[in-house]
C-alpha positions as CSV (number, residue, x, y, z in Angstrom):
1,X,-188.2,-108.1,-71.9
2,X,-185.8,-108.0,-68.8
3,X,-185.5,-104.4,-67.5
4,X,-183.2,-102.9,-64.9
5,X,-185.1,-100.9,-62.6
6,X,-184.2,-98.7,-59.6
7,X,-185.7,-96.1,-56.9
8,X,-184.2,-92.7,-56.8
9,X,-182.3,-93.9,-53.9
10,X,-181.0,-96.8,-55.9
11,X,-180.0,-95.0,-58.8
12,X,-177.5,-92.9,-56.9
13,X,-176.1,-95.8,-56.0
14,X,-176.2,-97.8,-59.5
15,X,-178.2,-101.2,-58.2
16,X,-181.2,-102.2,-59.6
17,X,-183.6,-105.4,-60.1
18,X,-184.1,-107.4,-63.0
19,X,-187.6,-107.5,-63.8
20,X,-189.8,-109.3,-66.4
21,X,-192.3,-107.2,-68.0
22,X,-194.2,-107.9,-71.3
23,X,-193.4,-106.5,-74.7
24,X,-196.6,-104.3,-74.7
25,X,-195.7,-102.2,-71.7
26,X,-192.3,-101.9,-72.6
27,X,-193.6,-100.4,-75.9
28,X,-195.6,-98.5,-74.2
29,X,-192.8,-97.2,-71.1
30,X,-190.7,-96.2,-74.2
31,X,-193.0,-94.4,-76.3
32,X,-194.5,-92.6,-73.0
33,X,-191.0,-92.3,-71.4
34,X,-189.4,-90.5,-74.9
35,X,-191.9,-87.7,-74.3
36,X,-190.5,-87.2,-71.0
37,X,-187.3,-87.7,-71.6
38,X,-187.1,-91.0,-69.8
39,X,-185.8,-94.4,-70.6
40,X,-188.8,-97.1,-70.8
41,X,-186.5,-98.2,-67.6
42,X,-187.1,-95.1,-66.1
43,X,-191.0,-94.7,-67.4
44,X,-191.7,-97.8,-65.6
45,X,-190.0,-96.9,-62.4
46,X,-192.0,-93.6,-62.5
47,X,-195.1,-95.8,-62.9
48,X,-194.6,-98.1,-60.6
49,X,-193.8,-95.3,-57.9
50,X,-197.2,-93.8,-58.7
51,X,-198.9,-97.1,-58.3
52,X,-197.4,-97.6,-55.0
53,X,-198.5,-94.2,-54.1
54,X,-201.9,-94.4,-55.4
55,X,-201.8,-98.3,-53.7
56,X,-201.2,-96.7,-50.4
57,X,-203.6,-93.7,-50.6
58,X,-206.9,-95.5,-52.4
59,X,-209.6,-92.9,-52.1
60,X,-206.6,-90.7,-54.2
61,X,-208.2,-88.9,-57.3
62,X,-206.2,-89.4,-60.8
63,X,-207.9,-86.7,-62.3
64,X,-207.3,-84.1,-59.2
65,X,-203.4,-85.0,-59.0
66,X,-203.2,-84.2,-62.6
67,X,-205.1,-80.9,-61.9
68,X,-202.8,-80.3,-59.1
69,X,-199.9,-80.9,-61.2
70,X,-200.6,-79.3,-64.4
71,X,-201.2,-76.0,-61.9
72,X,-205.5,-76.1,-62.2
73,X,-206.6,-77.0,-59.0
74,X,-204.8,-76.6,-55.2
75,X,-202.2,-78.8,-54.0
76,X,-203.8,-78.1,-50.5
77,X,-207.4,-79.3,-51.5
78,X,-205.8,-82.8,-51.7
79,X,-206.0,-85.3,-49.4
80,X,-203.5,-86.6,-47.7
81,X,-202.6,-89.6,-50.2
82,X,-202.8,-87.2,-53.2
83,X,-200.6,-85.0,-51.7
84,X,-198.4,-88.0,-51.4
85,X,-198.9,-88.8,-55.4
86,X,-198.3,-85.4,-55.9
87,X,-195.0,-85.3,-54.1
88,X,-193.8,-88.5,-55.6
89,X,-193.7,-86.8,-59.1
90,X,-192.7,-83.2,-57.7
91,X,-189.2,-85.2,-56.2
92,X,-189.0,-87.1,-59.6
93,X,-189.3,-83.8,-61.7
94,X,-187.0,-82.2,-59.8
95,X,-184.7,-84.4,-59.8
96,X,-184.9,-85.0,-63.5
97,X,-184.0,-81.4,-63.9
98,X,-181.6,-81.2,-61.2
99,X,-179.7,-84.2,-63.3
100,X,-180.2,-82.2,-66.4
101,X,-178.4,-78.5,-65.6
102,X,-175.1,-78.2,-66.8
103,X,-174.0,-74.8,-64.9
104,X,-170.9,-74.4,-65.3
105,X,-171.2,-75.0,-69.4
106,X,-173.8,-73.1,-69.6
107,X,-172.1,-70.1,-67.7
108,X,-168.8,-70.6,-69.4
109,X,-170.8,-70.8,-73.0
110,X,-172.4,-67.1,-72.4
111,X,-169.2,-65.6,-70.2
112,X,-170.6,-65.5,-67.1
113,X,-168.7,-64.7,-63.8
114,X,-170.2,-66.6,-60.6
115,X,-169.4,-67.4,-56.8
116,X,-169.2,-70.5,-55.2
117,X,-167.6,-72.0,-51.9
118,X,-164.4,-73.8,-52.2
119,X,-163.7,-76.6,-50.1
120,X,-162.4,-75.0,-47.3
121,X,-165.8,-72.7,-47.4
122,X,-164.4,-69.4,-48.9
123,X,-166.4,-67.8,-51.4
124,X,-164.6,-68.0,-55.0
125,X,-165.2,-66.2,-58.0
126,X,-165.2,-67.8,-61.1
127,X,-165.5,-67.4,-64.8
128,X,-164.1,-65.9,-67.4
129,X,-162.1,-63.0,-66.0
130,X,-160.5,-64.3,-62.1
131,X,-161.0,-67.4,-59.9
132,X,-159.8,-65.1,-56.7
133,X,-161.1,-65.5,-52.9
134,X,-164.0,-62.6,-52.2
135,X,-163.5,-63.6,-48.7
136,X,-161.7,-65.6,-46.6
C-alpha cells in the first residue's frame, strides 16, 4: 500500500510523500483513523508525529500523556517531552475542529445575525436581517 502523507504544514500546501507501508498497518490506520474521523492517510501521519515526539523526548510516559489528555492528570506535572506529546495532539485536535466548523451555515441554518471585519477592517453585520457597516 502507497499512501500520501503530509505534516500540518504540508497539508495546507497539498504536497505530500509517497510512502510504503504494509497492508496490516494500513488496516489498522483506517480502522483507528474512522473513529477519529481521520483518513488511514491521516491516522498514520498522526502516528508518526507522536513517534517523532515520543522519539525526541524518551523518558516520556504513554500512560501520563493519555491521562493528560483525557483531562485525569496535570498537563504541568509533565516533563518537558510530554508536554511536547501532548502539544503535538492539542495542535492536531484543534486543527481537526478548526477544519470541521462551518459558521456561516451553521448561523444561516438557525437565523443568526453576526459581526465580522470586512476587508478594509470595518465591523459588518451579517445575517439574516442587514449586512450594514456598525462602524467605520
Amino acid at each position: 500500500m502507497v499512501l500520501q502523507i503530509a505534516t500540518p504544514q504540508e497539508a495546507s500546501l497539498a504536497t505530500t510523500s509517497p510512502t510504503r507501508i504494509d497492508d496490516e498497518l494500513y488496516a489498522s490506520a483506517k480502522e483507528a483513523g474512522a473513529a477519529m474521523s481521520r483518513s488511514a492517510a491521516q491516522q498514520i501521519a498522526h502516528w508518526a508525529r507522536i513517534g517523532r515526539e515520543l522519539e525526541a523526548a524518551p523518558s516520556a510516559s504513554i500512560r501520563m500523556v493519555g491521562a493528560v489528555l483525557t483531562g485525569e492528570h496535570a498537563y504541568d506535572k509533565l516533563s518537558v517531552g510530554e508536554q511536547a506529546v501532548v502539544r503535538a495532539e492539542w495542535a492536531e485536535r484543534i486543527a481537526a475542529r478548526i477544519k470541521s466548523l462551518d459558521l456561516l451555515r451553521r448561523f444561516a441554518d438557525e437565523g443568526r445575525t453576526y459581526v465580522e471585519l470586512d476587508d478594509a477592517g470595518h465591523v459588518v453585520r451579517r445575517g439574516p436581517l442587514s449586512s450594514e457597516h456598525v462602524t467605520d
